[in-house]
N, C-alpha and C positions, 0 to 999 in steps of 0.2 A: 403394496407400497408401505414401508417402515414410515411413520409418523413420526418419531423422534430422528428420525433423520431428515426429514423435511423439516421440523423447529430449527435442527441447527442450520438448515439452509437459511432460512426465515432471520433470524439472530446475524449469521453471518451476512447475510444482504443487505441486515438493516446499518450493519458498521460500513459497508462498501459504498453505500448510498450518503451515510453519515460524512465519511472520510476520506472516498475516492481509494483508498487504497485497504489492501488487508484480506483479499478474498482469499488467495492461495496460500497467503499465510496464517491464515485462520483454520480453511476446512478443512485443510488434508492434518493436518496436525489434530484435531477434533477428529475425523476421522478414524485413525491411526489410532490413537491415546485413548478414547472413549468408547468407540464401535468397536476398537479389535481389529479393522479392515485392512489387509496384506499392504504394505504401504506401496508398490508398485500400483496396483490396483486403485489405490488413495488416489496418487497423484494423476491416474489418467482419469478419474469420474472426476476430479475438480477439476481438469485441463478443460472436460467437455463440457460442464457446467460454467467455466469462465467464458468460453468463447459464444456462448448465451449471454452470458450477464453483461460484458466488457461494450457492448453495441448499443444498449442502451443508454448510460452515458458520454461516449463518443460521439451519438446519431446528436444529443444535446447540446456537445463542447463545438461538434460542427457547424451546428444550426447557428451559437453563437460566435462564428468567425475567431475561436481561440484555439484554432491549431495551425503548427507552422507544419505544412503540407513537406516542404524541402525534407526537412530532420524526421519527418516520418517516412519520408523515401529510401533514407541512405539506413538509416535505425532496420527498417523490413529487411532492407537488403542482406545485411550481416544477420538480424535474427533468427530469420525462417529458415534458411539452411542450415542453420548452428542447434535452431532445435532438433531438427530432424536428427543432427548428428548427436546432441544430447540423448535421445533416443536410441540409435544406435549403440553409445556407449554401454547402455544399461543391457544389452544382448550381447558384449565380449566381458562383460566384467565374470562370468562365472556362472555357478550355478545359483538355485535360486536362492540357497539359502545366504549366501555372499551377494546376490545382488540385492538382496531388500535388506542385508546388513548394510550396505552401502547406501543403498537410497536412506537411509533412516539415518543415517551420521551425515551424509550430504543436505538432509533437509535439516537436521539440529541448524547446521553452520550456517545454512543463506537464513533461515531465523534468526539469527544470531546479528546477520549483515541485514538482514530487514530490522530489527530493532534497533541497531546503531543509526540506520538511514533513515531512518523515521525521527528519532531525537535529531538529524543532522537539518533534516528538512524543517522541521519546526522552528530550531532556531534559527536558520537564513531566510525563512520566509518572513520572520517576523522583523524583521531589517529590508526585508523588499517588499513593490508596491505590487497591487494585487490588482489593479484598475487601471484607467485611465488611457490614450493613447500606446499602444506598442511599437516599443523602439524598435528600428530596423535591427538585424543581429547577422551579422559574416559567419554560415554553414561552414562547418570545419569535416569536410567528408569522412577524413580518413578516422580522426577519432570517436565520430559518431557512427563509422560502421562497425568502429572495433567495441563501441559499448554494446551494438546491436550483436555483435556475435556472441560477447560473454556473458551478455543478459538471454540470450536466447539458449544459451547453451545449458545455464544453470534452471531457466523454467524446464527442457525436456527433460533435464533430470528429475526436479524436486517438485515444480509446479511452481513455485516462490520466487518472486523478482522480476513480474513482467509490470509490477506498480513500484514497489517499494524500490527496489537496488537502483532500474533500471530512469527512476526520477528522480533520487540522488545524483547518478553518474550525472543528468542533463542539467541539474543542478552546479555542479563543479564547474562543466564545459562552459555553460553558457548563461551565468551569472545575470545577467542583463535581460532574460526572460521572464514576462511576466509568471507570477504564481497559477493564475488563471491555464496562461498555452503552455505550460510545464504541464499541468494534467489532462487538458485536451490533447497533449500530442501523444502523451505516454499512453490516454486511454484508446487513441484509435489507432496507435502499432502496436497495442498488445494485443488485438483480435485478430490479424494472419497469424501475428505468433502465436498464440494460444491451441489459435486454429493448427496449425501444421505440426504443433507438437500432439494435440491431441488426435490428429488425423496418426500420428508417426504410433503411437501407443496401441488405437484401434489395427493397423495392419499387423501388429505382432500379436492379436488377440487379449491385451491388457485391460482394455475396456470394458467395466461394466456397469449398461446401460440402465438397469434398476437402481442401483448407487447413483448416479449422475441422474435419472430421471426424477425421484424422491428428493434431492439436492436442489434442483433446480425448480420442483412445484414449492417450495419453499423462498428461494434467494429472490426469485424474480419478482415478485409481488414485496418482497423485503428490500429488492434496492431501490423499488419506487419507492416504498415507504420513507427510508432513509435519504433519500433527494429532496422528498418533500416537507418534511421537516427540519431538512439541517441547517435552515435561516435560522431555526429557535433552538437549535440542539448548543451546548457549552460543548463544540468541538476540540477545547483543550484538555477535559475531561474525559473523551470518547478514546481520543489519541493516546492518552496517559495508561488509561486500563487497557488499551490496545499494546502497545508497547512491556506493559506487566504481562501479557497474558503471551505475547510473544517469546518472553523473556524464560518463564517457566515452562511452556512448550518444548524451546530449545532445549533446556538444560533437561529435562526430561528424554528425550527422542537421543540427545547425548552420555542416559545411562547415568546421570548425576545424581547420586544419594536422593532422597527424599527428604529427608530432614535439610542438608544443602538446598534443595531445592526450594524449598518451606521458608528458611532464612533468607536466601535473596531474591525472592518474591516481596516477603513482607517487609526486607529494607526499600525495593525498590516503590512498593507502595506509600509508605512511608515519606520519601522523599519525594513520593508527587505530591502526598496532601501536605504538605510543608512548603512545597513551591504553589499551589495553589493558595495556600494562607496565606505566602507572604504577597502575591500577587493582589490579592484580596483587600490586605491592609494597605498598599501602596494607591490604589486607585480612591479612595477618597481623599485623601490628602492631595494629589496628584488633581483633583477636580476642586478643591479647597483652594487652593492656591490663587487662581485668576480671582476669585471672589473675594479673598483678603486684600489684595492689590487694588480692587478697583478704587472704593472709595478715598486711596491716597491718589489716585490719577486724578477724580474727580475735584477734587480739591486742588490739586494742582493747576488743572484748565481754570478752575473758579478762580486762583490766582492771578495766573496767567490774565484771566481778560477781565480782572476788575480795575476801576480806573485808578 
């Protein structure tokens, strides 16, 4: 068993547990970029190592009644065949050296759509409630199976977008769900899907089971870890470097200079510790406030009811 490939399981579980999202956009790109590992090959040991990981938080969002069962009916319906055919894709695209040129420009791009979705989902959630009673919500079949087919299409390709894309898309749809059953429902349809793409990769013999085995003595004991700390983790900070690290990934697996690359990293770094400070300096003031007001209320009631 490689040990440095079980840390980066380890590290990557503990953001999955941290964030709920990021596994597949995480490993295979580590993978790829750091191991060397034929990216076809990438995406199917993280396919088998998520359809592991993805149950353990799902079996929890269950247990807590935050999944809408419906929209994970019609979401399967459209995925799991769509991966399969994701799958199939990557056996007419050519030969090998045009199909892992492909797989490695198809996985830049849903990086690219996992870091936009990821800033998308940050800011709507932070305008939506996260608790409390959930509202009833009218299942829209048709375009909940059309996201389940093109998010399911894009995991058998790349392995990327059975968290990130495919919880933005339910985002748009269905506005009015809570933050909570947005990731309970995304985390318990992305295990058929994971499942049937990485079943689809094993029958063309793409699978290898030392890469995913090494992967997974690592992730699994790192997504408990990351679940069970993430009441005290600064989950804006987890997201932020997630999001960087998504960002340089991409543009990397996209062929993009390194010096380029180097620059809009550390702009984009940059701009999180600047939104970080200013967020920083806004909350005292923002906590200040009630407490400058009180004692002109208070003298006001002492007005009020003196004789």
């Amino acid at each position: 068993m490689d040990l440095t490939l079980a840390l980066a399981g380890l590290g990557v579980g503990i953001v999955v547990g941290l964030t709920g999202m990021g596994g597949g956009a995480l490993m295979t790109p580590i993978l790829v970029l750091v191991f060397g590992i034929p990216p076809v090959a990438a995406v199917s040991s993280d396919l088998a190592a998520s359809a592991v990981m993805k149950p353990f938080g799902g079996w929890v969002h269950a247990l807590r009644g935050t999944v809408n069962w419906r929209l994970v009916r019609w979401l399967c319906a459209g995925s799991v065949p769509s991966a399969f055919l994701g799958v199939l894709l990557l056996r007419v695209l050519g030969d090998d050296e045009t199909v892992q040129h492909t797989i490695k420009v198809a996985l830049g791009v849903a990086l690219l759509l996992a870091a936009g979705g990821m800033l998308l989902k940050a800011w709507v959630t932070r305008h939506q409630r996260a608790d409390g009673p959930a509202e009833p919500i009218e299942v829209r079949p048709l375009p909940t199976l059309l996201v389940g087919v093109g998010g399911g299409l894009i995991v058998g390709l790349t392995s990327v977008g059975s968290g990130s894309l495919i919880i933005v898309a339910l985002l748009a749809l269905y506005p009015r769900l809570r933050a909570n059953d947005l990731v309970g429902t995304d985390l318990i349809q992305a295990i058929p899907l994971v499942v049937s793409a990485a079943v689809g990769h094993a029958l063309f013999g793409d699978l290898q089971l030392d890469i995913a085995g090494a992967v997974l003595i690592g992730s699994i004991p790192g997504v408990l870890l990351g679940a069970r700390i993430s009441s005290r983790a600064p989950g804006g900070i987890v997201r932020a470097a997630l999001v960087v690290v998504l960002l340089a990934s991409s543009l990397k697996l996209l062929d993009v200079p390194t010096a380029t690359v180097g620059l809009v990293t550390g702009a984009a770094v940059l701009t999180a510790l600047g939104l970080a400070i200013r967020q920083r300096t806004r909350r005292p003031a923002a906590t200040a406030t009630p407490a400058q007001h009180q004692p002109a209320d208070n003298d006001h009631d002492e007005r009020v009811s003196a004789p």
